[in-house]
PATOR-464875 format. One record per residue (C-alpha): residue number from 0; x, y, z. Coordinates in nm, 4 decimals, always signed. Example, Ala and Ser with C-alpha at 12.3 -4.5 7.8 and 13.67 -1.06 7.14 Angstrom:
BEGIN
0  +1.2300  -0.4500  +0.7800
1  +1.3670  -0.1060  +0.7140
***
This chain:
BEGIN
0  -6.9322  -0.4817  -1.6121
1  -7.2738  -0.4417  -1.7901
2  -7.3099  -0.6565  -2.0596
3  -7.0417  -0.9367  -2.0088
4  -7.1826  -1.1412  -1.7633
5  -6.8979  -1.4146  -1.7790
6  -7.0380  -1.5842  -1.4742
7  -7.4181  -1.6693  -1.5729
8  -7.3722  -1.9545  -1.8469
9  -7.5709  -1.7285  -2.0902
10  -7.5200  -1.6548  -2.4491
11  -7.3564  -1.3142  -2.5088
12  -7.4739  -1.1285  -2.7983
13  -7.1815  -0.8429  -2.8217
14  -7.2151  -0.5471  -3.0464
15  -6.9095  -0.3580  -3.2145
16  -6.8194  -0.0088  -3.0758
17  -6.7974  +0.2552  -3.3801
18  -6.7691  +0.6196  -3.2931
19  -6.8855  +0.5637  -2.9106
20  -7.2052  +0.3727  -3.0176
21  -7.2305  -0.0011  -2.9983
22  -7.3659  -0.1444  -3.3156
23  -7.4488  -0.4664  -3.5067
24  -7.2733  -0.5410  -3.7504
25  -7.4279  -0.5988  -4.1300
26  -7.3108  -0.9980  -4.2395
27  -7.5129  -1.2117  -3.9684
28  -7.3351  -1.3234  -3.6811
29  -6.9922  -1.5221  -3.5677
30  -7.0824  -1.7809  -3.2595
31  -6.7741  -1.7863  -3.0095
32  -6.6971  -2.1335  -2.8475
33  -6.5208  -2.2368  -2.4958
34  -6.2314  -2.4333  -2.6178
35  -6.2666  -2.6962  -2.3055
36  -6.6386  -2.7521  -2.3486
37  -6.7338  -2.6581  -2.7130
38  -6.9878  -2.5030  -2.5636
39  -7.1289  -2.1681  -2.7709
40  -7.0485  -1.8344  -2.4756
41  -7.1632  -1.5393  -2.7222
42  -7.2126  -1.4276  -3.1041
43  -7.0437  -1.1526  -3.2289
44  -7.1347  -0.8904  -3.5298
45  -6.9530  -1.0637  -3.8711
46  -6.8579  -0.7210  -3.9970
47  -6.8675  -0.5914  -4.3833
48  -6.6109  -0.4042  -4.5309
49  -6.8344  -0.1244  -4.4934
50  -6.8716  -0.1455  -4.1648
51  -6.5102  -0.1328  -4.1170
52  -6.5033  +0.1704  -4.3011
53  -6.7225  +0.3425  -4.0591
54  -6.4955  +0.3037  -3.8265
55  -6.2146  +0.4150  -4.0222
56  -6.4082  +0.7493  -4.0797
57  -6.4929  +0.8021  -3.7464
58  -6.1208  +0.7566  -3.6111
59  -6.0417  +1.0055  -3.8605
60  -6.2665  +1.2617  -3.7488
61  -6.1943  +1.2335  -3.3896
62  -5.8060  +1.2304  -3.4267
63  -5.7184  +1.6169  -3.5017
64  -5.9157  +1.6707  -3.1663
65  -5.7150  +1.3868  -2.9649
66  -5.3593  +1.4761  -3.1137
67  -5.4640  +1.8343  -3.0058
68  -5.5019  +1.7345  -2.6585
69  -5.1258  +1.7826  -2.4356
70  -4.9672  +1.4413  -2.4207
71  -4.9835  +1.4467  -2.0634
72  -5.3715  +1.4608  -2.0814
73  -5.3839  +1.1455  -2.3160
74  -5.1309  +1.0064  -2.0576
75  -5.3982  +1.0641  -1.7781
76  -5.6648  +0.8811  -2.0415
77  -5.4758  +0.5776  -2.0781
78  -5.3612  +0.5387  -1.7192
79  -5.7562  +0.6110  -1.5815
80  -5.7874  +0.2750  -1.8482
81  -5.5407  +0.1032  -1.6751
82  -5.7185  +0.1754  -1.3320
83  -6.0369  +0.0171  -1.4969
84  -5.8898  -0.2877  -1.6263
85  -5.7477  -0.3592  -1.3076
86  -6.0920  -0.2754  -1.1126
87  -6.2154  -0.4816  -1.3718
88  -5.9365  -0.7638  -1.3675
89  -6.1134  -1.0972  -1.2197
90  -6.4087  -1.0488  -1.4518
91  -6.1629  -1.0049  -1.7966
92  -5.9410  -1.2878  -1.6739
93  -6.2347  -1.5424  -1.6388
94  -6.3601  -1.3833  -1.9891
95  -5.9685  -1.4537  -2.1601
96  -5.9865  -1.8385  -2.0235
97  -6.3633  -1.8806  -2.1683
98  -6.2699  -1.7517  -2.5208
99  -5.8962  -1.8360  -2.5192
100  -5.8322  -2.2088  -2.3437
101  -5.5890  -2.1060  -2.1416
102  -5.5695  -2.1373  -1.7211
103  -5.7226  -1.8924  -1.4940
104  -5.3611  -1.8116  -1.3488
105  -5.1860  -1.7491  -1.6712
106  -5.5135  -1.4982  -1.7652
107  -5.4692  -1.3360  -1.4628
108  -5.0977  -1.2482  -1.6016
109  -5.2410  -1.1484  -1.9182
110  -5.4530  -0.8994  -1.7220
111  -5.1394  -0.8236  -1.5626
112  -4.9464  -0.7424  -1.8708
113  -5.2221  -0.5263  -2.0337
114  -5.2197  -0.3366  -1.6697
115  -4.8329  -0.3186  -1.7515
116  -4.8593  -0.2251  -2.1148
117  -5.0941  +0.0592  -2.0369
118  -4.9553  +0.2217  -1.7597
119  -4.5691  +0.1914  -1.9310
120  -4.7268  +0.3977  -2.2475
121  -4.8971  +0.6348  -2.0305
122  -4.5474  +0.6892  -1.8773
123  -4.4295  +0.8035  -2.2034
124  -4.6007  +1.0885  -2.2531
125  -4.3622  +1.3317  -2.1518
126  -4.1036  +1.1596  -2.3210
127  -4.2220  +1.2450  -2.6989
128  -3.9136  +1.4094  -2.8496
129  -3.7721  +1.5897  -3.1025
130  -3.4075  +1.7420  -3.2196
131  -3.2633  +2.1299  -3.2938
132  -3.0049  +2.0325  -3.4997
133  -2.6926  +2.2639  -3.6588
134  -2.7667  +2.4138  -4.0121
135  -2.4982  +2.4151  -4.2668
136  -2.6692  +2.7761  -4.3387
137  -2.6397  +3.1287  -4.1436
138  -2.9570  +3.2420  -3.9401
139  -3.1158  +2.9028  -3.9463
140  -3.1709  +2.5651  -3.7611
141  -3.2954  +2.2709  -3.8631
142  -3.5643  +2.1069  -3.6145
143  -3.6830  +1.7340  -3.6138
144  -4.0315  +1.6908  -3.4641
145  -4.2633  +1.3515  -3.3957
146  -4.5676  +1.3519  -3.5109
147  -4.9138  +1.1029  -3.4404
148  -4.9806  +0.9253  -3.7705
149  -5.3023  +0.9589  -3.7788
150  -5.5342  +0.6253  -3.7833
151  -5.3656  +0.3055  -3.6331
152  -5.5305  -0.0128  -3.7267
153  -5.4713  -0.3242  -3.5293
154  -5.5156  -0.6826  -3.6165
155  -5.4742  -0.9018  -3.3240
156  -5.3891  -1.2687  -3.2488
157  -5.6111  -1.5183  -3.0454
158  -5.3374  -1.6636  -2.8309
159  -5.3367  -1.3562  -2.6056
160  -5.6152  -1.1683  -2.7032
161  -5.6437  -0.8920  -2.4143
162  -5.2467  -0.8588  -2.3983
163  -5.2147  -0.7948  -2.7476
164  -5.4725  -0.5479  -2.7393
165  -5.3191  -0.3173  -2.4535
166  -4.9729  -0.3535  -2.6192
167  -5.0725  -0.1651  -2.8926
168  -5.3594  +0.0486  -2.7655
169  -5.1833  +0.2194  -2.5464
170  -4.8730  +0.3675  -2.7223
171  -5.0745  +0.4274  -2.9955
172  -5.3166  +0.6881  -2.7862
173  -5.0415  +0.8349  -2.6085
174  -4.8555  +0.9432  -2.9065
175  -5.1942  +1.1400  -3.0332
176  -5.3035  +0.8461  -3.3139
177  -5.6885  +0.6820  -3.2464
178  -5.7553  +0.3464  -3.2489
179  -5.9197  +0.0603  -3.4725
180  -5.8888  -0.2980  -3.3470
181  -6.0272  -0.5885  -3.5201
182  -6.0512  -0.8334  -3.2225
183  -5.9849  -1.2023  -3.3859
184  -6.3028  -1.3997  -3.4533
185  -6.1798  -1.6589  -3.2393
186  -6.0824  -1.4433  -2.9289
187  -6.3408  -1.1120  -2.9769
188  -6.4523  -1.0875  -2.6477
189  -6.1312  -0.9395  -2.4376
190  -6.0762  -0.6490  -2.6964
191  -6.3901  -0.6033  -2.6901
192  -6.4364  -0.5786  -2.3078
193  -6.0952  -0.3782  -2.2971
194  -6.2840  -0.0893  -2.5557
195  -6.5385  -0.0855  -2.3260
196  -6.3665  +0.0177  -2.0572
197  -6.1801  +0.2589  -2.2688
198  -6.5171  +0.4004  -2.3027
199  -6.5707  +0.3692  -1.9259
200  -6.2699  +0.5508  -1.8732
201  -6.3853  +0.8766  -2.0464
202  -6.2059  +0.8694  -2.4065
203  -6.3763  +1.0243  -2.6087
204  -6.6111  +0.8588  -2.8971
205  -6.4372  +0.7705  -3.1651
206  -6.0528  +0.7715  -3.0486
207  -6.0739  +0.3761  -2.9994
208  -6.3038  +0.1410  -3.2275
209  -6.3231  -0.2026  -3.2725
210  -6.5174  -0.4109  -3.5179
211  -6.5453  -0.8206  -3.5601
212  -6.5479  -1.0512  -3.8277
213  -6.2962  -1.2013  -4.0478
214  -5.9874  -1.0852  -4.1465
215  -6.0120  -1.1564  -4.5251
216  -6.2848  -0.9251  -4.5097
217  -6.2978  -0.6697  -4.2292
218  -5.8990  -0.6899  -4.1973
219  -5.8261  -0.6708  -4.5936
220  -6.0851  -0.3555  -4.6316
221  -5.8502  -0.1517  -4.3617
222  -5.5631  -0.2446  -4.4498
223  -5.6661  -0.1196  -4.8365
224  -5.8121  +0.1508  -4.7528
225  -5.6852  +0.5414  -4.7625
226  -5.7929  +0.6709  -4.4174
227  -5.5604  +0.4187  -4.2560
228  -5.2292  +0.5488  -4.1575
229  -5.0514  +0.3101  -3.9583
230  -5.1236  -0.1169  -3.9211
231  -4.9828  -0.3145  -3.6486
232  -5.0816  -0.6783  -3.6957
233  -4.9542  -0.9921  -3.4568
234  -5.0406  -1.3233  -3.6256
235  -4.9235  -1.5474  -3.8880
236  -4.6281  -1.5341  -4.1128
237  -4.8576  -1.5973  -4.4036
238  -5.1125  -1.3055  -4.2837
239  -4.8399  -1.0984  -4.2277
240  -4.6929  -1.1243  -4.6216
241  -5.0651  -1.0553  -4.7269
242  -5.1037  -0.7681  -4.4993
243  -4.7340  -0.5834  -4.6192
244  -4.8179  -0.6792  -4.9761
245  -5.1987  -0.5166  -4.9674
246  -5.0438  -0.2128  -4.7676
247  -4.7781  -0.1192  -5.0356
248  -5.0451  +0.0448  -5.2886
249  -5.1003  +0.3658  -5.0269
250  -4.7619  +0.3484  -4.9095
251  -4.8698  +0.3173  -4.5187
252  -4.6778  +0.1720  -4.2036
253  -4.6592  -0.1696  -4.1583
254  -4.5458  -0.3349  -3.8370
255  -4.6107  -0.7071  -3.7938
256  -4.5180  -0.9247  -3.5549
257  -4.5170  -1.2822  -3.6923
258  -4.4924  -1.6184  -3.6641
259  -4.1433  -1.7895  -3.4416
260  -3.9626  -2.1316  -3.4533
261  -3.7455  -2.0152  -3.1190
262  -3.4280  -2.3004  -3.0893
263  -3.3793  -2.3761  -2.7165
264  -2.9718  -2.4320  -2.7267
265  -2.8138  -2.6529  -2.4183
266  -2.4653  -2.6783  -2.3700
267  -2.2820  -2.9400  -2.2089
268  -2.1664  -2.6991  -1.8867
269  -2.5219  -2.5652  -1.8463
270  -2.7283  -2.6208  -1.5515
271  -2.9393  -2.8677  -1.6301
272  -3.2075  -2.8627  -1.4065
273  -3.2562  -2.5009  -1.4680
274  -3.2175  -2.5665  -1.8356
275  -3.5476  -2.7862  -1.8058
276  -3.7596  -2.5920  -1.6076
277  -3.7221  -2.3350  -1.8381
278  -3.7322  -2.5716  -2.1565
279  -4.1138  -2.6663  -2.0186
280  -4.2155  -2.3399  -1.8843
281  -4.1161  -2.2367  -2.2529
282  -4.3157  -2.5055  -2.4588
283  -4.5876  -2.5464  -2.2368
284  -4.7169  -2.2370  -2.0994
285  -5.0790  -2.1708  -2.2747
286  -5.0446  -2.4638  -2.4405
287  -4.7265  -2.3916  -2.6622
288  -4.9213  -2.1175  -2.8548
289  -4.6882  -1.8426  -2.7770
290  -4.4526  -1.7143  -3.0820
291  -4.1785  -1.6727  -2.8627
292  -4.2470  -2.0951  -2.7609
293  -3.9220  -2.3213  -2.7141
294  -3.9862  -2.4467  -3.0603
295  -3.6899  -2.6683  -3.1130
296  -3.4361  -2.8311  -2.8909
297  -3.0129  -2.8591  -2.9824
298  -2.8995  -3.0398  -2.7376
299  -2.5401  -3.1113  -2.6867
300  -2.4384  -3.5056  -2.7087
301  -2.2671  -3.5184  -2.3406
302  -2.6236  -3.3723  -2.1500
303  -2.8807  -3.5162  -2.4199
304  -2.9757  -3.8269  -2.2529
305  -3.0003  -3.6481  -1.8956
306  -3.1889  -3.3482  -1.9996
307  -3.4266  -3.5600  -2.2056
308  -3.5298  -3.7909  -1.9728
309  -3.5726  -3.5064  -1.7451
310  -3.7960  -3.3024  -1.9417
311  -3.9560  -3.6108  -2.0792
312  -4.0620  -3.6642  -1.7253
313  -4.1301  -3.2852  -1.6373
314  -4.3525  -3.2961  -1.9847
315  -4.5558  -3.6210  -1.8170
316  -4.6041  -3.4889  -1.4603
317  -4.8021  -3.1744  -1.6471
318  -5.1718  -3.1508  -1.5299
319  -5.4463  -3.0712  -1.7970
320  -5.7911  -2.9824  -1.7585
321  -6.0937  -2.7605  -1.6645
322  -5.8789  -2.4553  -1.7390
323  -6.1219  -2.2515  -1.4190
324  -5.8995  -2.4758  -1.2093
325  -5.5755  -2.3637  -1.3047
326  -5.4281  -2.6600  -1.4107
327  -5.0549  -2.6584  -1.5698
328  -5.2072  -2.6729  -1.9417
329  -5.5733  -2.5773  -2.0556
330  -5.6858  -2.6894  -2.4154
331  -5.5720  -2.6079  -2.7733
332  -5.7908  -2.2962  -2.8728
333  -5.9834  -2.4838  -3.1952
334  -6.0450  -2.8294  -3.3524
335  -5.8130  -2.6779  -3.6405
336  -5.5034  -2.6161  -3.3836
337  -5.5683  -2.9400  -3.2814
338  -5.5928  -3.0982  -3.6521
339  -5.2815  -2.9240  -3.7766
340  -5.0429  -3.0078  -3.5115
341  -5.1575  -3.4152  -3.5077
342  -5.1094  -3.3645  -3.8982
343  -4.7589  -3.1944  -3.8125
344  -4.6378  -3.4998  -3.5505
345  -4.7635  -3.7618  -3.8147
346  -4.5733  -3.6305  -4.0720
347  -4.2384  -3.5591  -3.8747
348  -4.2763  -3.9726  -3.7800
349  -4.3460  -3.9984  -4.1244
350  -4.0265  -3.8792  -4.1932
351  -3.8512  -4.0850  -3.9572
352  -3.8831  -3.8497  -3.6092
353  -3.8697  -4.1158  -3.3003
354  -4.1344  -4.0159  -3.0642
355  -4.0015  -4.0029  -2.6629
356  -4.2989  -3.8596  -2.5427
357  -4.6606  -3.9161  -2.7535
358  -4.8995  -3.7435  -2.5676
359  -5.1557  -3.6297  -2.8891
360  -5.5148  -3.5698  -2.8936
361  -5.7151  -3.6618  -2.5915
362  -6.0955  -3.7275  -2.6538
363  -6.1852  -3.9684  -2.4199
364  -6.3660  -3.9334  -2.0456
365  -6.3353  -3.5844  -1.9085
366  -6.1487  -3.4639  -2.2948
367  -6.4503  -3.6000  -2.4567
368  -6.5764  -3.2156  -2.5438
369  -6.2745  -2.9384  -2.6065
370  -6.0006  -2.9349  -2.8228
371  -5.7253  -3.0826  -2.5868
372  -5.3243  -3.1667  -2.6782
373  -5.1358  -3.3557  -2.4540
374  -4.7816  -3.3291  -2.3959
375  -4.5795  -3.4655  -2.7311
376  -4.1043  -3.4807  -2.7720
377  -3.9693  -3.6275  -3.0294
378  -3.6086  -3.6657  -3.1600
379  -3.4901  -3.5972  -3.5170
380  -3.1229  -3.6831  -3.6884
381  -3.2008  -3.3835  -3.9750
382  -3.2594  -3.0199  -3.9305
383  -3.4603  -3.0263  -4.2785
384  -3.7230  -3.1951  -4.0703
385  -4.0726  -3.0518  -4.0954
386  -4.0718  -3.0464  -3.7700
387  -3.7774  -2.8635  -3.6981
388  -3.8544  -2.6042  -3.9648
389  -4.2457  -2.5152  -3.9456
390  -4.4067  -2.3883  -3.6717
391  -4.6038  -2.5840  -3.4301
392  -4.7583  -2.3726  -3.2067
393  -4.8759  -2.6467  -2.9185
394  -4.7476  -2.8704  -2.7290
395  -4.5041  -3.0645  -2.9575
396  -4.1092  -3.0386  -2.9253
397  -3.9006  -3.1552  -3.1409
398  -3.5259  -3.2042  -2.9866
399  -3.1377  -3.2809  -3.2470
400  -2.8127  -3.3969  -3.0541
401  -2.5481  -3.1532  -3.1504
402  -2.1547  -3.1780  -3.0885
403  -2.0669  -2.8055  -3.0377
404  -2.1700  -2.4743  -2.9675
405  -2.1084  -2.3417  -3.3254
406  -2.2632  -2.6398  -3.4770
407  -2.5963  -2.5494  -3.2471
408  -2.5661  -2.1811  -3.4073
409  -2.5357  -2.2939  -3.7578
410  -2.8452  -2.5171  -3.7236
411  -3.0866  -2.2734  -3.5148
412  -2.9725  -1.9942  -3.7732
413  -3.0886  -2.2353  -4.0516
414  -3.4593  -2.1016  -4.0267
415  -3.6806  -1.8818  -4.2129
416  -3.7721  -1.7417  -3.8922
417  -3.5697  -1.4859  -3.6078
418  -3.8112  -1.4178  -3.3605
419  -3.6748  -1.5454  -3.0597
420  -3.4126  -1.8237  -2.9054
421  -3.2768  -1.9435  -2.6241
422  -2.9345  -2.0539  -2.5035
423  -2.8203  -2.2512  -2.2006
424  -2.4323  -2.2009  -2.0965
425  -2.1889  -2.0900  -1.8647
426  -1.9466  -2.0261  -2.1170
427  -1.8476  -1.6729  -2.0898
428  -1.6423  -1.6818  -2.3839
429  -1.9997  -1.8514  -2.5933
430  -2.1913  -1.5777  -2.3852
431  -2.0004  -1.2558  -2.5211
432  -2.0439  -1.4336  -2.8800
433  -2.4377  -1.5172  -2.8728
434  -2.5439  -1.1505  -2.9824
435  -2.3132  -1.1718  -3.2475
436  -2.4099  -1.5098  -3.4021
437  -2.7170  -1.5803  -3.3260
438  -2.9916  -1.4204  -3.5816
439  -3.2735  -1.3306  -3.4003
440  -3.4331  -1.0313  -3.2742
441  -3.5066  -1.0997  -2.9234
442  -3.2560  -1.3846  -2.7091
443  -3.3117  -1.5365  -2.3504
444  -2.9867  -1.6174  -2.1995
445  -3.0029  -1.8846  -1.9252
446  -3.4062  -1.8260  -1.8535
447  -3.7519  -1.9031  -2.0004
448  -3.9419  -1.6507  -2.2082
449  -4.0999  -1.3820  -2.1203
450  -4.0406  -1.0118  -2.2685
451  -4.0414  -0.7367  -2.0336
452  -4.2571  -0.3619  -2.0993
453  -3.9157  -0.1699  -2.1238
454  -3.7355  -0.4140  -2.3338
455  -3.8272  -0.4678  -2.7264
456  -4.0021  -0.6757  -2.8652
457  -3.9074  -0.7463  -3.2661
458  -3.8750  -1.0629  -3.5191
459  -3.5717  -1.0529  -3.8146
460  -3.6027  -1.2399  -4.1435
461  -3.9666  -1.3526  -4.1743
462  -4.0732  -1.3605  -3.8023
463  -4.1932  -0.9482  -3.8866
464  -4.0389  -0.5754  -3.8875
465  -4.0935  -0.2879  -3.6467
466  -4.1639  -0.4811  -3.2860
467  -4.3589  -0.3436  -3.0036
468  -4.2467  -0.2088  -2.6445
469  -4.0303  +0.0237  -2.4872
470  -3.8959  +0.3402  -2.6134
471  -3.8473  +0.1857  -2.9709
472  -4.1551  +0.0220  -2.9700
473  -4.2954  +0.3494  -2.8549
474  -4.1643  +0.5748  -3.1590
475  -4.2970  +0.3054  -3.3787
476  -4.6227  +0.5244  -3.3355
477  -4.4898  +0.8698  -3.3985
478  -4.3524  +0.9850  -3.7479
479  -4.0691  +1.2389  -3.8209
480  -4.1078  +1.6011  -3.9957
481  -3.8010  +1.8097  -4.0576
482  -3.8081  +2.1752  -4.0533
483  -3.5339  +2.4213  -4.1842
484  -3.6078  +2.7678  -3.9721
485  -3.4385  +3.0830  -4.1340
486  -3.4821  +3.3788  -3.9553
487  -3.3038  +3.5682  -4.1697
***
């Protein structure tokens, strides 16, 4: 595709597309490294709040036009995007593993999922609904419509940059809003490519926008302002609280989708082989920066020692390298991932954690440039272990020997987070019970992670509100209106 030459080894100077026109942005520029080399791959626009603005405004002006247009025909839109992405797919893979770190076969699922995302919210488009209801009055009904909000901002995440995108885009054009994206300064490029193609496709100028820079500026200055209707945002905990608390002067919608500390739960009747596959598939997988990550282990006493040394194993046969290979685990995304979780695994020793497993930083030979995590389990005797209750995100588990099912569902509960878990049993009696007792908003019963387009996607407590996906995550986009009809 013009422009993103991900092949040549070149510098890529990208620009920020604002109501169909691709323009610099007014703060200087933001260089964009390949986490396994260091090397610099582009510089991006590092946006003012006024530029942000200008996007705002022109999403505004083009979205009376676009929520005019039949669903069906912003159906057609988004599925003619999905066509490109896929035409398109090799070249935004191979542009996800530059920016992002992670393996060329695990970006080639993330083009996958944003091929999924798009075409399952193009699919809805006949399916926007409303309700005649029964008046209490003679001569009258009372009728429930969904309405577009209007302007949809999106702040994305740099773990899964393209995905993320998609998940959001697409719903949000369907049900007749336009689009704002602030691509994350770490991860620009795939939004950026994926707006591009929107472009490609034949939406029209200003119906999807997306600016670059930093979210304490660019992010802060949509979220604030008026012309905004609706922000999703997927990213921190502590973003998240920043971005509901700078919302609540206009009174918009806030979704987030935040920050996870998932327990992984394994009972003494489980399967354990299957129980560990999943355990590392669920840790390891693009380097343990997933929110939905097997966080924490609760092990039950008569399996501990087994399943340990098993995954232990499994967690030391993991290849890592030149992620344009397609190795088993590519490097951390930043020398500030890499930082915080070495600070996290010191600490957690510190506290008296005994390490099984201490992979840590590598830096030497073929590590020597990139920000690269090796493999790291450790056990702890107390759930008030850092370790247990912060979030790592990367490749550090932390695992507790438990002596019951109930004691397991008292100490995964004991979180601040209720994004996602896992449980390992064959227990119908615990099976029939795990909805019921376990606090979190999404739960993966005898499998590893991995949320599906129809499901839905949502955190409790602090791990977010609203949720993405499906026919819920789909009416997150549209808003209600009542009407009381009298004809008489």
């Amino acid at each position: 595709m013009d422009g993103f030459d991900v092949g040549s080894g070149r510098v890529f100077a990208a620009r920020m597309l604002v109501d169909g026109g691709w323009v610099a942005g007014s703060a200087g520029l933001i260089e964009v490294d390949n986490p396994a080399t260091e090397e610099i791959i582009a510089t991006i626009p590092d946006a003012t709040a006024e530029d942000a603005l200008a996007a705002l405004e022109a999403a505004r002006k083009a979205q009376p036009a676009w929520a005019a247009m039949p669903a069906i025909q912003r159906g057609e839109a988004v599925l003619a995007l999905a066509r490109q992405v896929e035409a398109c797919g090799e070249e935004l893979a191979r542009l996800i593993t530059l920016e992002q770190g992670k393996p060329i076969g695990q970006a080639r699922g993330e083009v996958g999922a944003v091929s999924m995302f798009l075409r399952h919210a193009a699919s809805g488009a006949r399916r926007i609904e409303g309700d005649i209801i029964a008046s209490d009055n003679p001569d009258e009904e009372v009728q429930v419509r969904r309405h577009p909000h209007g302007v949809v901002v999106a702040l994305t995440a740099w773990n899964y940059p393209a995905a993320l995108c998609a998940r959001k885009l697409g719903p949000a054009l369907v049900t007749g809003n336009t689009f704002v994206l602030l691509a994350h300064e770490i991860t620009p490029l795939s939004g950026l490519f994926i707006c591009a193609l929107a472009e490609k496709a034949g939406i029209p100028a200003g119906v999807v926008n997306v600016v670059t820079g930093r979210g304490a500026v660019v992010g802060q200055a949509m979220v604030e302002s008026p012309m905004s209707d609706l922000v999703t945002m997927t990213g921190s905990t502590r973003a998240g609280k920043q971005i509901y608390r700078t919302g609540a002067d206009t009174m918009k919608v806030i979704r987030l989708e935040l920050g996870g500390k998932a327990p992984f739960i394994v009972m003494e009747d489980a399967d354990i082989d299957k129980a560990v596959e999943a355990a590392v598939i669920a840790r390891y997988t693009n380097c343990g920066q997933i929110c939905t990550c097997n966080e924490r282990m609760y092990l039950h006493r008569d399996i501990a020692d087994e399943f340990l040394d098993k995954f232990v194993a499994a967690s030391k046969a993991l290849s890592i390298g030149d992620p344009m290979g397609n190795p088993d685990m590519g490097p951390k995304v930043s020398r500030v991932e890499v930082d915080k979780v070495a600070d996290m695994v010191a600490q957690a020793t510190a506290e008296g954690a005994e390490v099984l497993l201490n992979g840590g930083p590598l830096t030497e030979g073929a590590y020597e440039k990139g920000y690269w995590y090796a493999p790291t389990v450790l056990t702890v005797t107390d759930n008030a272990s850092s370790l247990i209750q912060n979030e790592v995100f990367g490749p550090v588990v932390p695992a507790l020997i438990v002596d019951s099912f109930d004691e397991a569902v008292a100490l995964a509960n004991d979180s601040s987070y209720g994004l996602s878990a896992y449980v390992f049993t064959t227990d119908y009696r615990r099976i029939a019970r795990i909805p019921h007792v376990l606090k979190f908003g999404e739960i993966y019963l005898n499998r590893a992670n991995g949320e599906q387009v129809q499901g839905f996607h949502t955190g409790w407590k602090e791990s977010g509100l609203g949720g993405e996906d499906g026919k819920y995550g789909f009416d997150g986009y549209l808003r209600k209106q009542t009407t009381y009809l009298n004809w008489g």
